[in-house]
C-alpha positions in Angstrom: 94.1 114.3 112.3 96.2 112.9 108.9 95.4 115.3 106.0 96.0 114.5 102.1 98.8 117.2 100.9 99.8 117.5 97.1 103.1 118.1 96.0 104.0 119.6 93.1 107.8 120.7 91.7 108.3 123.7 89.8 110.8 124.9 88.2 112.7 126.4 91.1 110.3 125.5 94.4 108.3 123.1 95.4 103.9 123.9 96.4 101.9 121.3 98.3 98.5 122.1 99.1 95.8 120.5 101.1 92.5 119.2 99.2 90.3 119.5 102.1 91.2 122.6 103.0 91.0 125.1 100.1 93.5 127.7 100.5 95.6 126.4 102.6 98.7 126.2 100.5 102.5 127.1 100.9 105.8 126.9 99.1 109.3 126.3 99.6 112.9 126.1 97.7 113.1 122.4 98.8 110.2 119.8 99.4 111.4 119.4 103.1 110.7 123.1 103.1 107.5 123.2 101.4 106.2 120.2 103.8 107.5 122.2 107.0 105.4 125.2 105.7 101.9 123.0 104.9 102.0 121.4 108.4 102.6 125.2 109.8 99.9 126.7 107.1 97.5 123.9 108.3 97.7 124.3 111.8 96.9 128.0 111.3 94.4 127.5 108.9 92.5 125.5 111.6 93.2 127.8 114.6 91.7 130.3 111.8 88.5 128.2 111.3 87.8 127.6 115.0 88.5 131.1 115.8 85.7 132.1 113.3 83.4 129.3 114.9 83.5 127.3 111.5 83.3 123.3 111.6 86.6 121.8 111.0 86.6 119.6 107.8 87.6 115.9 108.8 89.9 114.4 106.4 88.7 112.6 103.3 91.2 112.6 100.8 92.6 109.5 99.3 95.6 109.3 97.1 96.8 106.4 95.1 99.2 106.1 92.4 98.2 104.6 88.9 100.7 103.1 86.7 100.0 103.1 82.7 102.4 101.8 80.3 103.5 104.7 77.4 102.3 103.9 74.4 
């Protein structure tokens, strides 16, 4: 399964997070990092979720980007 993760640079790290899986985040100094950590946090967050006998989400997050002219 492919899921959606969000990216989003701080300051000094980088977060990414996973839409269809609330509370499955992580963070890292580097986005390499940070997307290392998600595919680890999401493979754990599942093995979580089966281990508790819950029904693993399938994947329905969609990104796109929208460009809009600055005024």
């Amino acid at each position: 399964m492919k899921y959606a993760v969000v990216i989003e640079k701080g300051d000094n790290s980088y977060g990414a997070d996973v839409p269809d899986l609330p509370g499955c985040v992580a963070v890292g100094e580097t986005r390499d990092e940070a997307m290392s950590l998600i595919k680890e946090a999401i493979e754990f967050h599942l093995e979580g979720m089966r281990e508790d006998g819950e029904i693993i989400p399938k994947p329905h997050t969609e990104t796109e980007y929208v460009e809009v002219l600055s005024a």
